[in-house]
LUMKEZA-445517 format. One line per 2 residues: for each residue x, y, z of C-alpha. Coordinates in steps of 0.25 Angstrom, whole numbers, plus 5000, padded with zeros to 4 digits. Example, Ala and Ser with C-alpha at 12.3 -4.5 7.8 and 13.67 -1.06 7.14 Angstrom:
BEGIN
5049,4982,5031 ~ 5055,4996,5029
This chain:
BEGIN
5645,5720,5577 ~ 5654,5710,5573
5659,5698,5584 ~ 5673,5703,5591
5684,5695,5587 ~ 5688,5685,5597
5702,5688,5605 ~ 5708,5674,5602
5702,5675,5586 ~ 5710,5687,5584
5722,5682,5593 ~ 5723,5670,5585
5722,5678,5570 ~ 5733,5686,5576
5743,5673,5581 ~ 5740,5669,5565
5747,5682,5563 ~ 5760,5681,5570
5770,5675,5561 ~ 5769,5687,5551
5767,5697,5562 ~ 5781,5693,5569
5787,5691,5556 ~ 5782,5707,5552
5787,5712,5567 ~ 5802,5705,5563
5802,5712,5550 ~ 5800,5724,5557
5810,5721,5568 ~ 5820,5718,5559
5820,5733,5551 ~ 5815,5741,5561
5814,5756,5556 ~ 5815,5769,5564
5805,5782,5562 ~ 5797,5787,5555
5800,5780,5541 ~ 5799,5764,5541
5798,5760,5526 ~ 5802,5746,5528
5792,5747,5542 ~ 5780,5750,5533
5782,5741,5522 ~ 5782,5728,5530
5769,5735,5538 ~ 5763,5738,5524
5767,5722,5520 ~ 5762,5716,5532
5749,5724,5528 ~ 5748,5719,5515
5735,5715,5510 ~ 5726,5718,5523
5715,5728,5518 ~ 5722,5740,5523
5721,5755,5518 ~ 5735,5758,5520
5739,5771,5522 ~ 5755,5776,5522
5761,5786,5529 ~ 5767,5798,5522
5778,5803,5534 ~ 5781,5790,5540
5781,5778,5537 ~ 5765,5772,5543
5757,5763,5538 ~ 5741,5766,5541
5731,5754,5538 ~ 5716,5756,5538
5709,5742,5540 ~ 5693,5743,5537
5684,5736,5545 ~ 5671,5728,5537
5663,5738,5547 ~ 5661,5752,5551
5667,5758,5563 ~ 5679,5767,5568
5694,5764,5564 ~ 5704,5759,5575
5719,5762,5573 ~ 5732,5751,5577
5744,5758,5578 ~ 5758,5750,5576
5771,5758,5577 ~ 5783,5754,5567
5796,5759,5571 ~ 5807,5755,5576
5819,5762,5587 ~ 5833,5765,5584
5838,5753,5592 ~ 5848,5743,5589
5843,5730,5593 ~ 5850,5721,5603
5841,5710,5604 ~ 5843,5699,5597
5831,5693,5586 ~ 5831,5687,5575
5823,5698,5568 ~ 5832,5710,5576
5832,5723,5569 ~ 5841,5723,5556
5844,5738,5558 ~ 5853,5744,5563
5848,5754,5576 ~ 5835,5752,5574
5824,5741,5581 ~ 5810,5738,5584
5813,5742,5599 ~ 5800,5744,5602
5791,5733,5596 ~ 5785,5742,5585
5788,5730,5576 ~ 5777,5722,5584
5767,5734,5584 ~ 5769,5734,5568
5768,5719,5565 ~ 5756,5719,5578
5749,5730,5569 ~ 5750,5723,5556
5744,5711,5564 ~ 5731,5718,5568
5729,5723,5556 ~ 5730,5709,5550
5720,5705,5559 ~ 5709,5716,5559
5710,5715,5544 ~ 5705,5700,5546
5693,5704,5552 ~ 5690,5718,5545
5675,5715,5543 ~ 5676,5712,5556
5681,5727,5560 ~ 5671,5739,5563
5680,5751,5558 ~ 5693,5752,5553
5708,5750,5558 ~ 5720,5759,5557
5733,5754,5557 ~ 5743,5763,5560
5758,5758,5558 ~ 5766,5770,5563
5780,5773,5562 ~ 5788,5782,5570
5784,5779,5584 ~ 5795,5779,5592
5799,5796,5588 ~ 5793,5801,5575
5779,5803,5579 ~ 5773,5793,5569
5759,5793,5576 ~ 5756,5808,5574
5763,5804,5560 ~ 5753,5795,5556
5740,5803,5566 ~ 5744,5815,5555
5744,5805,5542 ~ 5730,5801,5546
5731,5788,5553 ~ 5721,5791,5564
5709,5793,5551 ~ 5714,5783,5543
5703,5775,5543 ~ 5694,5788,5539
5690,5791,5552 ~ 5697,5794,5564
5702,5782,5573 ~ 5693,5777,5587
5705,5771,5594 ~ 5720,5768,5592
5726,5755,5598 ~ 5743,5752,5598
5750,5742,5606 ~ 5765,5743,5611
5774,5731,5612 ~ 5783,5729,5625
5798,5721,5625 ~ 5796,5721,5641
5789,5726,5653 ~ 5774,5716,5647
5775,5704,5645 ~ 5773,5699,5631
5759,5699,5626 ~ 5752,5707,5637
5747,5721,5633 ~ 5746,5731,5643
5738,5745,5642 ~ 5731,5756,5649
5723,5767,5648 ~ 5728,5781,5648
5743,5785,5645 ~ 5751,5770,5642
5763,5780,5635 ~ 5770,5793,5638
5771,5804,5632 ~ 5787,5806,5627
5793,5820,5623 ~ 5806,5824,5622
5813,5836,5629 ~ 5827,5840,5624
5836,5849,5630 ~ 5849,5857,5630
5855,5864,5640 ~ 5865,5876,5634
5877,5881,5642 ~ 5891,5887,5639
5901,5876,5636 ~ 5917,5875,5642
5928,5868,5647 ~ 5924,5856,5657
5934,5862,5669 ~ 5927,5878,5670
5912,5873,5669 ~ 5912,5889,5675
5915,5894,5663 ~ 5905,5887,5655
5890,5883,5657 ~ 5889,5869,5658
5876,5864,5651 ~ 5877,5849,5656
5875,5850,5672 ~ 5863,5858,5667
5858,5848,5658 ~ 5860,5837,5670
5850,5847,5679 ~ 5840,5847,5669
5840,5832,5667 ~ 5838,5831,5683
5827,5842,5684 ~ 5818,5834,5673
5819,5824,5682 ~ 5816,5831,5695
5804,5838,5687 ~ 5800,5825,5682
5797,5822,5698 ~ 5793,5832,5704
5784,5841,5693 ~ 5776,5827,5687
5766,5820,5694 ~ 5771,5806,5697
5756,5800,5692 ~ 5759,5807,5677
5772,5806,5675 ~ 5785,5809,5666
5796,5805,5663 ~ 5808,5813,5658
5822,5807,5654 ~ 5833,5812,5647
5839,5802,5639 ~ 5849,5810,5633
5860,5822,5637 ~ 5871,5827,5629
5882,5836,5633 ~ 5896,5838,5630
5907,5830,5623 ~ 5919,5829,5632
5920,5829,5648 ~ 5929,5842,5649
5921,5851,5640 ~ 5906,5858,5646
5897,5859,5633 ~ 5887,5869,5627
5875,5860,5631 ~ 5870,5848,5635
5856,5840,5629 ~ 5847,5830,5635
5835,5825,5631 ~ 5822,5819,5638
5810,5809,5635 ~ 5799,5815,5643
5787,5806,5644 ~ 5773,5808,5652
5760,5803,5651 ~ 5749,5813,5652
5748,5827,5643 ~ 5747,5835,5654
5761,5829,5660 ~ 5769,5829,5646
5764,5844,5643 ~ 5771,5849,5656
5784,5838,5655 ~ 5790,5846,5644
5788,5859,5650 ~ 5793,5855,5663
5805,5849,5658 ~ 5808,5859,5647
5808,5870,5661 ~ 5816,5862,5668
5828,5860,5658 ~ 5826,5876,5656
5825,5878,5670 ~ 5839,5870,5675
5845,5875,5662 ~ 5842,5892,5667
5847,5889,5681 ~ 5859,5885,5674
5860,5898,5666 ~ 5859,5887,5652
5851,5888,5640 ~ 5841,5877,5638
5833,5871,5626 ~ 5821,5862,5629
5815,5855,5619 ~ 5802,5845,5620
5799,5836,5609 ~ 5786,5831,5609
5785,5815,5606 ~ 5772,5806,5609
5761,5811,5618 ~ 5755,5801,5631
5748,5788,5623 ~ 5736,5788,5629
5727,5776,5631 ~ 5713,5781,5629
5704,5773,5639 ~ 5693,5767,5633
5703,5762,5623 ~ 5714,5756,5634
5701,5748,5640 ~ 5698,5742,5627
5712,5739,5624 ~ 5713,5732,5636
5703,5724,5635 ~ 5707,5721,5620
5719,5715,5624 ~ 5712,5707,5636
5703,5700,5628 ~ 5714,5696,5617
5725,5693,5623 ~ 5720,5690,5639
5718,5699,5652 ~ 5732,5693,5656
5737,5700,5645 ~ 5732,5714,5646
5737,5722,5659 ~ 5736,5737,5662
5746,5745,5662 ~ 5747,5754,5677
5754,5765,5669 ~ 5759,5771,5656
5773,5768,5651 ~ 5782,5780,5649
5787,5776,5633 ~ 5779,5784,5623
5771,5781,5610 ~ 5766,5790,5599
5754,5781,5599 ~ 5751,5792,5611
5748,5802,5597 ~ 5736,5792,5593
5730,5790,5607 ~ 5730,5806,5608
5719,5806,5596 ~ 5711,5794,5597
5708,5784,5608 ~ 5719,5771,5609
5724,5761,5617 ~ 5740,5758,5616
5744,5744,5622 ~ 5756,5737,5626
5761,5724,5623 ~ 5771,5716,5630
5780,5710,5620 ~ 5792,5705,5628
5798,5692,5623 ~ 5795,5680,5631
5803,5675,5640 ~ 5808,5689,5644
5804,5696,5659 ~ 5795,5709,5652
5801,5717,5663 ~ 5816,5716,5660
5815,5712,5644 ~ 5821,5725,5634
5811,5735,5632 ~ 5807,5742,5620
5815,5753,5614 ~ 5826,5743,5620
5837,5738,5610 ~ 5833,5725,5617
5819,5724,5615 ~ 5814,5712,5610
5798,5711,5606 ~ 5791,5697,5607
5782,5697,5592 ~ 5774,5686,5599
5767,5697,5604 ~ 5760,5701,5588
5747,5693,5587 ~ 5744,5697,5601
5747,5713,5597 ~ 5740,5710,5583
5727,5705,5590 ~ 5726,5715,5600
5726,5727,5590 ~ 5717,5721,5583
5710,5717,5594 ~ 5709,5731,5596
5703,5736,5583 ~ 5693,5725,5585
5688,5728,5597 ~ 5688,5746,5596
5681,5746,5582 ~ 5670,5736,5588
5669,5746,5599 ~ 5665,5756,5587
């Protein structure tokens, strides 16, 4: 067994790193791109990749990029996971490097997780016979709504390296609520699960003044938007919780006129199977329910999105103690409970072990807890932060494949 690389060694090849890896991140920022299909994303991942000894692999129904790095010894493989896409956002905030595209931004620091990924890989790549297995690489688009993980599990990232992954590590920027450079994790659900439920409540439209005459959909709709609420309360355990709010609600098109229907949609979220199985089927009774006493007609329909991310255990421990020993016990705290934003990283966790960390990225000078968060067309994402996210993946893979 080979000696374990030495926290500040690897910190200090990853600060020699940091010019290109924040010139990459601005690049990125710069022409963000939305979905499923990134061409300009993947070319400046497969540039910045550029002569390492990579098996490269494309992606045939989206734009991914998979990279197998072989170690100099036998072992497992270990798989890094970077997401690529942007939001549809117009940025407000003011940089140098602000998104040149109309509606469209890195609103969520996947432009860190990229430029962090292609980082790590730098770095591992300089001590391959130095590594006992193999590493995967996985550049994923499509996070944020498309689905790109199951994508990519379905194209064969998980086997890339012949044989089925051991462990699966991702980390997760933050504009606000850590400061910047401390990571923060736990074991067992970190991310919700997140579906969505649409409905439309039918009734018989007519004029605004004989409501008699009519069957007025929209007070209907306003009791089904209260009784999720009141279901949310008093049918759900407080200690395993959801969370249901409609963020949108559509009736009508001028005050004197009652219409056919009214539309509302909801992001449910929750954070165990058991309580997202019986979220939806509540919540589709419910709106069923107010709409009959009503005398309405209502369709209910739940889309399923990302399931709970799941830190397995063992591999939170280790995470955490990764992260200790790099970068100080200072910088590592515990998180007392899961957030309630959502992560297809959830579809990996279900099928091999992982570990998914948060890193605090808020700009200096700026109070965590009231800085713009992500998804915010004011977020602003410190890139002072890359060697440290660089070291700790590769950190990581270090660690796990010594671990066999």
């Amino acid at each position: 067994m080979s000696a374990p690389v030495h926290p500040s060694a690897l910190r200090e090849s990853a600060e020699g790193l940091r010019p290109g890896l924040v010139e990459l991140r601005r690049a990125l920022h710069r022409e963000p791109e939305i979905g499923l299909d990134l061409p300009l994303t993947r070319a400046r991942v497969l540039a910045a990749l550029e002569g390492l000894p990579l098996e490269v692999t494309l992606g045939e129904k989206l734009s991914s990029v998979t990279a197998v790095l072989r170690g100099g010894r036998p072992g497992p493989a270990v798989l890094l996971r970077a997401d690529l896409d942007a939001l549809p956002v117009q940025e407000a905030a003011e940089l140098p490097y602000a998104s040149q595209v109309p509606g469209v931004m890195h609103a969520c620091g996947h432009d860190l997780h990229t430029a962090a990924l292609v980082g790590a890989a730098r770095l591992l790549a300089e001590r391959r016979e130095e590594l006992a297995g193999s590493v995967v690489f996985m550049f994923q688009p499509g996070e944020e709504g498309g689905g790109g993980a199951a994508l990519m599990v379905d194209e064969g990232v998980l086997d890339a390296a012949g044989e089925r992954v051991v462990a699966a590590y991702a980390l997760h920027v933050g504009a606000a609520l850590l400061p910047g450079g401390w990571v923060a994790s736990r074991p067992g659900p970190i991310m919700a699960a997140s579906d969505t439920l649409r409905v439309t409540v039918r009734g018989r439209g007519g004029h605004g003044s004989s409501p008699h005459l009519a069957l007025d959909p929209v007070p209907a709709a306003c009791e089904a938007v209260l009784a999720l609420q009141t279901m949310v309360t008093r049918r759900f355990d407080a200690f395993d919780p959801v969370v249901v709010t409609v963020g949108t609600f559509h009736a009508g098109t001028v005050e004197n006129v009652i219409p056919d229907e009214a539309v509302f949609a909801a992001t449910v979220r929750s954070f165990s199977p058991e309580a997202r199985e019986r979220v939806v089927e509540e919540a589709v009774r419910v709106v069923r329910g107010v709409g009959e006493a009503h005398g309405m007609e209502v369709t209910a329909v739940v889309e399923p999105g990302y399931p709970v991310t799941v830190n397995d255990a063992a591999e939170a421990a280790f995470a955490a103690d990764t992260a200790r020993r790099l970068l100080g016990d200072d910088r590592y705290v515990e998180m007392p409970r899961p957030v309630a934003g959502s992560e297809d990283f959830g579809v990996l966790a279900q099928l091999v072990p992982g570990a998914y960390l948060m890193l605090g990225a808020c700009p200096p000078g700026r109070d965590p807890f009231t800085a713009a968060y992500n998804h915010s067309a004011q977020a602003e994402f410190d890139d002072a932060v890359l060697p440290d996210a660089a070291a700790l993946l590769a950190a990581l893979v270090l660690g796990r494949l010594e671990r066999g």
